[in-house]
N, C-alpha and C positions, 0 to 999 in steps of 0.2 A: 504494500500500500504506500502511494507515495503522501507524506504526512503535509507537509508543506501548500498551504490554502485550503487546509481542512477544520473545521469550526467543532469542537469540544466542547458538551455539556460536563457536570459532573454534581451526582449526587452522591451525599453524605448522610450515613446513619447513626447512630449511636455514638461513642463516645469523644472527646474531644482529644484523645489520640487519632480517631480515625481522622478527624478534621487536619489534624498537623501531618498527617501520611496522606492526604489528599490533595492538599496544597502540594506537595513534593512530587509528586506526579504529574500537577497541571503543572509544573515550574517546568518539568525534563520536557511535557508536549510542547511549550509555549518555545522552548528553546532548538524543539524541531520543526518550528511556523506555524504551530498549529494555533488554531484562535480559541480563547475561551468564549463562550455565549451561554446565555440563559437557558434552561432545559428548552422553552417555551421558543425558541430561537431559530426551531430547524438545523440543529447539529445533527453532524456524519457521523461522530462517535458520541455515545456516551459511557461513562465510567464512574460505574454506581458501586461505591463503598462499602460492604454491608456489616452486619453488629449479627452477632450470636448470642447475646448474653441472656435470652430470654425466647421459650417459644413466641411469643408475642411481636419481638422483635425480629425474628423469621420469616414468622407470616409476613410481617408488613415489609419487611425486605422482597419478597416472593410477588407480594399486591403491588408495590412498586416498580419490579421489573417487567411486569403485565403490563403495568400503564403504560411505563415509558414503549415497552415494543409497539402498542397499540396505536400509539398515536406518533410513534415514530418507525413505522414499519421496511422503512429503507437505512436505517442507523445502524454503523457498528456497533454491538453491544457488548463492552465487558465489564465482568463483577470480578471484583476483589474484597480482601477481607475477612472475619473469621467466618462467614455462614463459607463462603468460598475456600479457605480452608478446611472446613471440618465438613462440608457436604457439596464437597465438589460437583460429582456425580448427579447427585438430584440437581444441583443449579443447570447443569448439561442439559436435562433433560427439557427445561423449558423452550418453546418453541422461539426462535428468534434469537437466544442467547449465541454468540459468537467468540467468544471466548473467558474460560476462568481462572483465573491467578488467585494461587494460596501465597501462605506468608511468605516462602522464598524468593515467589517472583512476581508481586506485586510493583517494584519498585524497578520491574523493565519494562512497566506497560507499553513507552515507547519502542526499545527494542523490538519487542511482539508483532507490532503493527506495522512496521517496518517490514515484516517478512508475512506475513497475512494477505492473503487475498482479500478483497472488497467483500466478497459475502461468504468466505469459507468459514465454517463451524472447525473450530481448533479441541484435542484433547483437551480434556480439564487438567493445569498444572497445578496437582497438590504437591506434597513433600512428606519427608521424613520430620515431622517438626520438634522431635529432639532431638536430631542432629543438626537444628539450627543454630549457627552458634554466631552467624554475624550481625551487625547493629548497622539501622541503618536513622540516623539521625534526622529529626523532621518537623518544619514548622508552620503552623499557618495562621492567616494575618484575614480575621472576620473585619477588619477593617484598620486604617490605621494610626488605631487607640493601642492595640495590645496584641500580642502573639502569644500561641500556645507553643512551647518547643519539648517534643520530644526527648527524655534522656536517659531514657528506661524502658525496657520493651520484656514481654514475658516475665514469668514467673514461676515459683518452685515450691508454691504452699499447696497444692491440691485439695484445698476444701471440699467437703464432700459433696455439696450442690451446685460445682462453677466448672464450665467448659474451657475457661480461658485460656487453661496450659495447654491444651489439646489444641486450642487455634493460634495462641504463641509461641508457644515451645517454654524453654528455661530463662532464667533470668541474665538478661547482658543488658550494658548500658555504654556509654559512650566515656570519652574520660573529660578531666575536667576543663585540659586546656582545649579541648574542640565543644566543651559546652561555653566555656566563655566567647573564644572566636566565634563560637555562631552569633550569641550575645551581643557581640558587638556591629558584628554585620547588621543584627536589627536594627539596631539602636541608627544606623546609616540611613537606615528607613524613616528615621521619622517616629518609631515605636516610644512608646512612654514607658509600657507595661511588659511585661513576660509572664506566664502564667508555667510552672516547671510539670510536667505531665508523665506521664509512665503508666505500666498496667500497676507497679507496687515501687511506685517513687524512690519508697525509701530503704531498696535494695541497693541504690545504687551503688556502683563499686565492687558488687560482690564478687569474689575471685581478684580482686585484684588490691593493690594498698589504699586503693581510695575512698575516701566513704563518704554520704550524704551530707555529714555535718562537713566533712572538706569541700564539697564541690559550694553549697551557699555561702561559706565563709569567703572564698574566691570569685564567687556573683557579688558578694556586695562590696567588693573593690571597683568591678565596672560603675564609673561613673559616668558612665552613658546614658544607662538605666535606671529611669527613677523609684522602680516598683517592681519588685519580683513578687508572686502566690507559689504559695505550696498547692498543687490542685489536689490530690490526696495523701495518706499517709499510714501505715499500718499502724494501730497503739502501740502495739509492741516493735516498732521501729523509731517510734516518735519519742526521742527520748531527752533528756531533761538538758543535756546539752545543745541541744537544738532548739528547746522551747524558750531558754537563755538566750538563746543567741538571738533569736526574733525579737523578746522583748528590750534587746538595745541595737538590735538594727536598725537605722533608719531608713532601708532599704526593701529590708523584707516588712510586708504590710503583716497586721494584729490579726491574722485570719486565718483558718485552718480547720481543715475536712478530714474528718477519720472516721471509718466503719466501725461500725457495731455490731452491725445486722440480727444481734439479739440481747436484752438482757436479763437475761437465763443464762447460768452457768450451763445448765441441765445441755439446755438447746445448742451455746455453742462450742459443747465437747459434743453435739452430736455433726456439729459442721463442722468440727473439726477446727477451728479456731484455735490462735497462738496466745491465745489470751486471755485472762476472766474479767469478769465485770468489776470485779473492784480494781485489778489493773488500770481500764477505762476512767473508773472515777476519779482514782487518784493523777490521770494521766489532763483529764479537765480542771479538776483542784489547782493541779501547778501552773495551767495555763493562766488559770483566771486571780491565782494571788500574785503570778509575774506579768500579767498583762488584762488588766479587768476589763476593758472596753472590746476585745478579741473577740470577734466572731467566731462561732465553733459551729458548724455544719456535719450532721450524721446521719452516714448510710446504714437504715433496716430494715430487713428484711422479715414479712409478715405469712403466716402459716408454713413453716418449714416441716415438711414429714417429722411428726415424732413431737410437735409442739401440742400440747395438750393446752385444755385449757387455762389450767393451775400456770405451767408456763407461760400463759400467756397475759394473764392476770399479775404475774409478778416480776415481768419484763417489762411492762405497762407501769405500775408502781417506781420501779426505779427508774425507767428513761423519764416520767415527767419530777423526778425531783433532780436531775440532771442541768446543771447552770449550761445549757449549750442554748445554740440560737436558730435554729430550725432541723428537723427532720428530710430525709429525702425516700419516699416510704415506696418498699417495692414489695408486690406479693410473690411468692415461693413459685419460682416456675420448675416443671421438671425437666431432666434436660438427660437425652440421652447418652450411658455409659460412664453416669455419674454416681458414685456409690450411693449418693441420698438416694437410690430407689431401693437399696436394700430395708433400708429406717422402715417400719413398719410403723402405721397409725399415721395416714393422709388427713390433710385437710378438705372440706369441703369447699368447692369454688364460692359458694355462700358466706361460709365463718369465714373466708381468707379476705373477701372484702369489709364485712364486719371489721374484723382487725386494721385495714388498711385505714379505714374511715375513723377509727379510733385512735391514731397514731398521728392521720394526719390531722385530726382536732387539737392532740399535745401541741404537733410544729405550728400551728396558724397561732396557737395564744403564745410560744416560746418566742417567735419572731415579732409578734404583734408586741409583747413585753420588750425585746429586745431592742427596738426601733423606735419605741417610744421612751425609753431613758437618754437619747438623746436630743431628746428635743429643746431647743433652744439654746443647741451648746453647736461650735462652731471645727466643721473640719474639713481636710481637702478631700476635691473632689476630680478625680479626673474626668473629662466630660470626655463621650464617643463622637466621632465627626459624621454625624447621620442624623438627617431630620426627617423626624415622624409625625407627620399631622402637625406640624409647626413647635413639635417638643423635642427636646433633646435628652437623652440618658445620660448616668455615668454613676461610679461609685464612689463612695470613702474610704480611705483607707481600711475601715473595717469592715466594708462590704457592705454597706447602707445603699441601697438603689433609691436613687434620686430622680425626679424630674422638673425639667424647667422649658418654659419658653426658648425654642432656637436664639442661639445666638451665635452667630457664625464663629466671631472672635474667640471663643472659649470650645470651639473643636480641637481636640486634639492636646486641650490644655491643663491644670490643674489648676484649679480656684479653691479659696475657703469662704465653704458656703455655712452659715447658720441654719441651723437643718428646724422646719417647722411642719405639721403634719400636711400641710397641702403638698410638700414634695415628695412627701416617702410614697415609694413604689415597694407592692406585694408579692406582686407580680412573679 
């Protein structure tokens, strides 16, 4: 296929690692002429990302490859990703689909295409994906306010209920002086912000002398960059040298995402967790008596095989006396070749939303508590360069979503705004 005056859609699912391995792809098309355009645009290829982490998120991966053939019945089609790692074969089979790339060779989509006939159907390329052992570092720029960068890929915990290692492989990451150098090439751009991304962050380094608290100590020397985020963090990785280290950074912002997915001991010695709930608590305690204003953000996860109700009622009990600042609440999906179908005692698709609507009642009053202790009190705000309906977004350092009247001047900028309930976004 000759690439050059070829126009390129690209869809993105699930998580915000896919989004920074998306960007890396359209960067290698764009670098062989190829155009980027809107799905809705009439592109010759599109290159749909897809997310595994959930039947749910399958399906809609599967409804989405439907549409786009449908109404793109003349387009190259190729899917990469984990559903395209871990189910190569069934993505083949859908009518239309033109070519599959698992984790090894995702990141040649150009190469591929290059040797690809215009409407030839290619073997599905999966892989050995523990014998993946190479890093391939990767960023993407939803606009330019902030980047998510790549610095950690795969993982080595195999939880009883998560696919991920299967569609990543082990854990590798990058080292530190090619995460600064990317850092700084951002920062060329125009970026204000980084957000540090990974399937389990705060592996970094593993197998080798480097380790997570080294690589942030040497991001916040880049004074390029005004704002680095941790985007998540295991508890038992997140450790009290590092929560140190944020609260006298002035670089790394007061904000931080860590999993819980349950609290129940009971439940997550049945997930298989590196950690117990009071680990968690005390792992929040320290945040909040070294950084009180610190946004805390937690992933869990509602009806897991094997969660009774007793567990449920007393996972419920302690995540609402938990000082964190909102939930991200997801129900138990099963997921094939995963030991949680061994667990005996399913939940009902009924109680599993019960629970989820229970959980998410906790996050709406923790955040709603959370956003309104600052009110009337004054911080910066990075604002995004995008006008919406004549409003403009941005955050606080502590992750207070804000909104205001467009103002062009303040794209791309950092202001201190006195934050009053007409601005807070819930959103």
């Amino acid at each position: 296929m000759i690439l050059a005056g070829k126009k390129a859609a690209y869809i993105t699912l699930g998580c915000k690692l896919n989004f920074s391995e998306t960007s890396t792809i359209r960067h290698s098309l764009e670098n062989a002429g190829v155009t980027t355009v809107d799905e809705k645009q009439g592109a010759d290829i599109f290159i749909i990302n897809t997310c595994s982490v959930t039947d749910v998120a399958e399906r809609k991966g599967r409804q989405i490859i439907r549409k786009i053939i449908h109404h793109n019945p003349d387009a190259y089609i190729v899917v990469v990703g984990c559903y395209a790692q871990l189910r190569a074969k069934e993505l083949m089979q859908i009518e239309g689909v033109n070519l599959v790339l698992g984790a090894q060779d995702k990141f040649k989509v150009e190469e591929y295409l290059r040797f690809c006939d215009e409407r030839q159907k290619q073997e599905p390329h999966s892989c050995d994906i523990f014998k993946l052992g190479d890093f391939d570092l990767a960023c993407s720029f939803g606009d330019r306010t902030r980047c998510f960068l790549k610095i950690q890929d795969g993982c080595d915990y195999f939880c009883s209920y998560c696919t991920i290692p299967f569609a990543r492989g082990k854990s590798r990451s990058a080292t530190i002086s090619q995460v600064v150098d990317t850092a700084r090439s951002v920062a060329d751009k125009g970026i204000k912000e980084i957000i540090l991304t990974g399937v389990n962050t705060g592996d970094f380094g593993k197998g080798s002398e480097e380790t997570f608290s080294d690589l942030i100590q040497a991001l916040d020397k880049v004074e390029e960059i005004n704002r680095f985020r941790i985007s998540s963090i295991e508890p038992n990785l997140l450790t009290d040298e590092i929560i140190r280290f944020v609260a006298t950074s002035s670089r790394f912002m007061p904000h931080f995402h860590i999993p819980l997915q349950s609290g129940s001991n009971d439940v997550l010695h049945l997930m298989k967790r590196r950690y117990t709930r009071e680990l968690f608590a005390e792992k929040v305690r320290t945040i909040k008596t070294l950084i009180p204003d610190a946004f805390i953000g937690v992933d869990v996860i509602a009806g897991m095989r094997g969660e009774n109700e007793q567990h449920f009622e007393d996972a419920l009990a302690f995540i609402s006396q938990l000082n964190i600042s909102r939930l991200h609440v997801f129900p138990y999906s099963e997921r094939q070749g995963t030991k949680a179908l061994e667990i005996r005692g399913s939940v009902s698709p009924e109680e599993k939303h019960r629970r989820v609507e229970a959980l998410l009642q906790i996050s709406e009053q923790k955040l709603h508590n959370f956003y309104h202790q600052f009110i009337g009190k004054t911080r910066n705000v990075l604002f995004e360069d995008n006008n919406s309906n004549g409003k403009m977004g941005g955050f606080t350092d502590n992750y207070i979503r804000i909104e205001v009247p467009f103002n062009p001047a303040w794209a791309n900028q950092i202001r201190p705004i006195t934050l009053v309930s007409d601005l807070l976004s819930q959103d």
